[in-house]
C-alpha positions as CSV (number, residue, x, y, z in Angstrom):
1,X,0.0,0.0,0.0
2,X,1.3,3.3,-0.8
3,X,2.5,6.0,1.8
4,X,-0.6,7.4,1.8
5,X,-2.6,4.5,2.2
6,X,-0.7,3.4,5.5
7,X,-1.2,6.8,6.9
8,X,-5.1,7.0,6.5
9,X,-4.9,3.4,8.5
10,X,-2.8,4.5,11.0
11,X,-5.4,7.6,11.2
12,X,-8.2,5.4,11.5
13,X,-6.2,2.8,13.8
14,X,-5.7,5.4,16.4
15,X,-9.6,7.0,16.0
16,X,-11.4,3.4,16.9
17,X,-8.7,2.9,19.5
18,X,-9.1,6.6,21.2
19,X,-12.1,7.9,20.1
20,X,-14.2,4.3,19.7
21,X,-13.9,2.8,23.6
22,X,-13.9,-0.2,22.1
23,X,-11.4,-1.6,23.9
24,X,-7.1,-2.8,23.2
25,X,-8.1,-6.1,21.5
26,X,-8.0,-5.2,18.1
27,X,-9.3,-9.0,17.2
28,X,-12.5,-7.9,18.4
29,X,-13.5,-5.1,16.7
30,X,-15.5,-6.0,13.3
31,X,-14.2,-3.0,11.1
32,X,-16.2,-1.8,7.8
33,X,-14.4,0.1,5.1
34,X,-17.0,1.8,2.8
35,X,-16.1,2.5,-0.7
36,X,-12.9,0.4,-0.4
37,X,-11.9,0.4,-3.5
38,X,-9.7,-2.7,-4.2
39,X,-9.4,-3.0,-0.4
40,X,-5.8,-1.3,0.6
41,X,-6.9,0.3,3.1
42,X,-8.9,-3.4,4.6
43,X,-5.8,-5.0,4.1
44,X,-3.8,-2.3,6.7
45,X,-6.7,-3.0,9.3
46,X,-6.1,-6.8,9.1
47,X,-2.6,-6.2,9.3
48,X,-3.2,-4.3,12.4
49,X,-5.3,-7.2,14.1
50,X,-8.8,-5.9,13.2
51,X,-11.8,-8.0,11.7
52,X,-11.9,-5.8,8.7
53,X,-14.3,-6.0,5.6
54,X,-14.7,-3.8,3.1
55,X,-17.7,-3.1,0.4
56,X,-18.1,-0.6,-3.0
57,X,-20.1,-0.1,-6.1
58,X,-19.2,-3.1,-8.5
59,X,-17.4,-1.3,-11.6
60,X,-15.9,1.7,-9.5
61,X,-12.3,-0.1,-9.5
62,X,-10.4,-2.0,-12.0
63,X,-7.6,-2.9,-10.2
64,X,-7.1,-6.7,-8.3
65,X,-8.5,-6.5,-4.7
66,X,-5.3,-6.8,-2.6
67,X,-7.1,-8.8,0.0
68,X,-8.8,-12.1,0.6
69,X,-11.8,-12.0,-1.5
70,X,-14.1,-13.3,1.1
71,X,-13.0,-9.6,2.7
72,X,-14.6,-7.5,-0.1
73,X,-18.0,-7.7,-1.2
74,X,-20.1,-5.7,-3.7
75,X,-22.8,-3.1,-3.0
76,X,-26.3,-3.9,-4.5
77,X,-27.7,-1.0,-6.0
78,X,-31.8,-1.7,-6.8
79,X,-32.8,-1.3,-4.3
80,X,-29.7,0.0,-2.7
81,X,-28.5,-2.3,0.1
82,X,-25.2,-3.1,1.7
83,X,-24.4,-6.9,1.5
84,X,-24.2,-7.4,5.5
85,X,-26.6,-8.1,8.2
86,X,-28.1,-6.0,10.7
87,X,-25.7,-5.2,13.5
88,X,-22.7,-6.6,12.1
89,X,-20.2,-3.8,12.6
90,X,-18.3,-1.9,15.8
91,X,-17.6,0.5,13.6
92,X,-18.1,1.2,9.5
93,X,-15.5,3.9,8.3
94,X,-15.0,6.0,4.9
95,X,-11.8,8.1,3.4
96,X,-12.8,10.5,0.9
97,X,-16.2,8.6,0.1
98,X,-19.1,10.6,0.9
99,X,-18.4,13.9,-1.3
100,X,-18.9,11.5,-4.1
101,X,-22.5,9.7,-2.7
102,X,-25.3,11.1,-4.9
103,X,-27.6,9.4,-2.5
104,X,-26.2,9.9,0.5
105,X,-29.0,9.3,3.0
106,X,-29.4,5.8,1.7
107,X,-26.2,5.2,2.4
108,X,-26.2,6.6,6.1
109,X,-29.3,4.5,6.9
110,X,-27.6,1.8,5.2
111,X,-24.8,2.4,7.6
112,X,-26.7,2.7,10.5
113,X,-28.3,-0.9,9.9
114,X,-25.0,-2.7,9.8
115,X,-23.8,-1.1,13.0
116,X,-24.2,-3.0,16.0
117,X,-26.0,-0.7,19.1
118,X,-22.9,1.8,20.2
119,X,-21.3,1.1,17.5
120,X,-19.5,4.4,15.4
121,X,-19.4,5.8,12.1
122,X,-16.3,7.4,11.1
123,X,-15.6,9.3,7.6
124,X,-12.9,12.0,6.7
125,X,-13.9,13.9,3.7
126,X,-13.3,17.3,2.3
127,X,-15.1,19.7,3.3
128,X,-18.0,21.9,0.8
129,X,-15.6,24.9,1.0
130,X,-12.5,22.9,0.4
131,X,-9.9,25.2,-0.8
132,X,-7.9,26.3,-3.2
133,X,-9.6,23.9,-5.7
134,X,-11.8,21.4,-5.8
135,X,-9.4,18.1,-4.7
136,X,-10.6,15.7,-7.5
137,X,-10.3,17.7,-10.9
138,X,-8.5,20.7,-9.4
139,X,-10.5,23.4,-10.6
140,X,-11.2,26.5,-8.2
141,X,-14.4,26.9,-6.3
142,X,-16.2,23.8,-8.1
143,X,-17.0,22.4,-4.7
144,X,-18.5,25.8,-3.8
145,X,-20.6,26.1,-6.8
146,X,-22.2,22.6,-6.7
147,X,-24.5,21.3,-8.0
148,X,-24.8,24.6,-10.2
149,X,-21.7,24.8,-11.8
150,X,-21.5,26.7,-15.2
151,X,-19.7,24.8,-18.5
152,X,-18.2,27.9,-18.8
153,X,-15.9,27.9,-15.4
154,X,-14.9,24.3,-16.2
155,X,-14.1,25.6,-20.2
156,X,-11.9,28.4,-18.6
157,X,-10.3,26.6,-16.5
158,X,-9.7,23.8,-19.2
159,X,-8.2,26.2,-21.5
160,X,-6.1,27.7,-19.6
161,X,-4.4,23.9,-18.4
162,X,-6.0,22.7,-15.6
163,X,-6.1,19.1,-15.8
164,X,-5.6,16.0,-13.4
165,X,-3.6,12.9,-13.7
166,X,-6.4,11.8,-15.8
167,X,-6.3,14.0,-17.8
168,X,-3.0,15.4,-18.9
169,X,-2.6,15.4,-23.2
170,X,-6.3,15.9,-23.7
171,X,-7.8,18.8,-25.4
172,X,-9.6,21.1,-23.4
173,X,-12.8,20.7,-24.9
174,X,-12.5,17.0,-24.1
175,X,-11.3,18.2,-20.6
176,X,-14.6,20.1,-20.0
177,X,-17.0,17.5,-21.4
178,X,-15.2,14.9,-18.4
179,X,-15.6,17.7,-16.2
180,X,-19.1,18.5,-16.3
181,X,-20.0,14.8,-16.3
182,X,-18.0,14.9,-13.2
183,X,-19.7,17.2,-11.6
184,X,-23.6,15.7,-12.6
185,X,-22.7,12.7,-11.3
186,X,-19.3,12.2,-9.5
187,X,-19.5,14.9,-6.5
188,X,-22.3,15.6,-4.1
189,X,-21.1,18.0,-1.8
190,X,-22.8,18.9,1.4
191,X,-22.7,21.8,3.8
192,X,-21.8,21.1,7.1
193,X,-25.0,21.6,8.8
194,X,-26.7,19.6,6.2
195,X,-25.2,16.9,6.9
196,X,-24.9,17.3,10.9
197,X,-28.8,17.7,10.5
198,X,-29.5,14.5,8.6
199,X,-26.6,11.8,10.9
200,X,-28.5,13.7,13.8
201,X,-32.3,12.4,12.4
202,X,-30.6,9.0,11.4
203,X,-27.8,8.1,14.5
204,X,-29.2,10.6,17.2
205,X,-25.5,11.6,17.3
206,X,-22.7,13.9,15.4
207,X,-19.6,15.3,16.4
208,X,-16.3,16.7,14.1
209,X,-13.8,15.5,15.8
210,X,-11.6,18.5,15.0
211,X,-8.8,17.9,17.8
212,X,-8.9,14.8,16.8
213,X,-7.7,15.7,12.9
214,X,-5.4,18.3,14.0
215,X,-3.4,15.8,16.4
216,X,-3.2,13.1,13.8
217,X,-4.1,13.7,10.1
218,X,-0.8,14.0,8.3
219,X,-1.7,16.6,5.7
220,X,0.0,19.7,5.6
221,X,-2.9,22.0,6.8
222,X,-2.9,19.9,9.9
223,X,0.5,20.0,10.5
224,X,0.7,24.2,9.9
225,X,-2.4,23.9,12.8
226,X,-0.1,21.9,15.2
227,X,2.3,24.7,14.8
228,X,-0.3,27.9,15.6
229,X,-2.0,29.0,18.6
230,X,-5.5,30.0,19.1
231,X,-6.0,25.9,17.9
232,X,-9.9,26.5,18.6
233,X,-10.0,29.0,15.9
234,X,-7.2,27.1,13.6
235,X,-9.4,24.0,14.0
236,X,-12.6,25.8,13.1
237,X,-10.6,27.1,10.0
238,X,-9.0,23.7,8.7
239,X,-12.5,21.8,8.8
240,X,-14.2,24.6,7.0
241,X,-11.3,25.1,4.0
242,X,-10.0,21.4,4.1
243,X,-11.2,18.2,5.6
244,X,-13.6,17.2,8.1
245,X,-13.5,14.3,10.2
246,X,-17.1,13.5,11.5
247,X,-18.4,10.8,14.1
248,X,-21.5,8.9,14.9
249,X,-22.1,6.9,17.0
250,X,-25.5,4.8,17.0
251,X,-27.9,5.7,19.6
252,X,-31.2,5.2,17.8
């Protein structure tokens, strides 16, 4: 697993552990990653001791799953349905996962089903006003402007180079078409209160765990907040203008 990859796990290693109560054995705790990908990030939990499984959206990876296949299980869709039972999980986590959910109530109550009573819900994602451009396509203030955002942005943006790893050698106007389609369908992003509102109707809990992400996220906004006083006002700042880290834990 990459760099990267091993420092979201050791991320979400230390949140279960410290922010879970779920107790030091590690062989206890039935982990979730949702929207694992080719399961990287399920292999580093297992590696750390935990009962980890992962689940995603056949089709949304091409690559080999790295783990035991038993481990990684496909999301059913009509209706839409994650392939576990009722209270099966301590915890069900998410990197990056939710700004893309088009439907993501469904896929909170969905959560909340496979949780066992107590259990948490723990996803880092970037935040609505995520700046200084939008972290998936890299063009300015598309995360601000969603779901409304204007061809014309994207085609100025596009002409003047802006492209991803993607997209490097394509024309712009090809560039545009992949960005607007990206933005109809591949980003859903939510206000903060929005989304506080709706875990609050479905858990009967929320919290950003803001301290939390300061302390142990290894991105470079975190570690210029480490470095600052005033951390209240630092930690207000990072979640609004980079990445949130939210919990729920299932009281309902």
């Amino acid at each position: 697993m990459s760099a990267d990859g091993r420092a979201a796990a050791d991320f979400l290693d230390g949140a279960i552990r410290l922010l879970g109560d779920l107790g030091a054995d590690r062989r206890s705790i039935a982990v979730l990653d949702f929207g694992c990908g080719a399961g990287g990030l399920v292999g580093e939990l297992v590696a750390r001791g935990y009962d980890a499984h992962g689940c995603d959206v056949q089709g949304t990876w091409t690559a080999a799953p790295v783990v035991a296949p038993e481990r990684i299980r496909f999301i059913e869709t009509q209706p839409y349905r994650l392939p576990y039972a009722d209270d099966s999980f301590d915890v069900v986590t998410s990197t990056s996962v939710l700004e893309h959910a088009q439907n993501k109530r469904e896929c909170l109550r969905e959560i909340h089903r496979v949780l066992k009573p107590q259990g948490y819900a723990m996803h880092l994602l970037p935040s609505k006003w995520y700046l200084p451009s939008e972290p998936h396509i890299f063009v300015p203030f598309v995360n601000f402007m969603w779901p409304n955002v204007p061809r014309w942005w994207l085609g100025l943006w596009a002409w003047l180079g802006v492209r991803n790893s993607f997209q490097l050698g394509l024309p712009w106007r090809r560039v545009v078409e992949l960005n607007y389609e990206y933005c109809q369908r591949g980003i859903s992003y939510w206000t903060l209160g929005r989304l506080r509102r709706t875990s609050l109707e479905i858990f009967g809990d929320f919290r950003v765990d803001t301290d939390y992400y300061i302390e142990r996220a290894d991105g470079g906004a975190a570690a210029i907040c480490r470095k600052l006083p005033f951390r209240r006002f630092t930690g207000w700042l990072v979640s609004c203008t980079r990445e949130i880290f939210v919990v729920s834990q299932k009281r309902t």
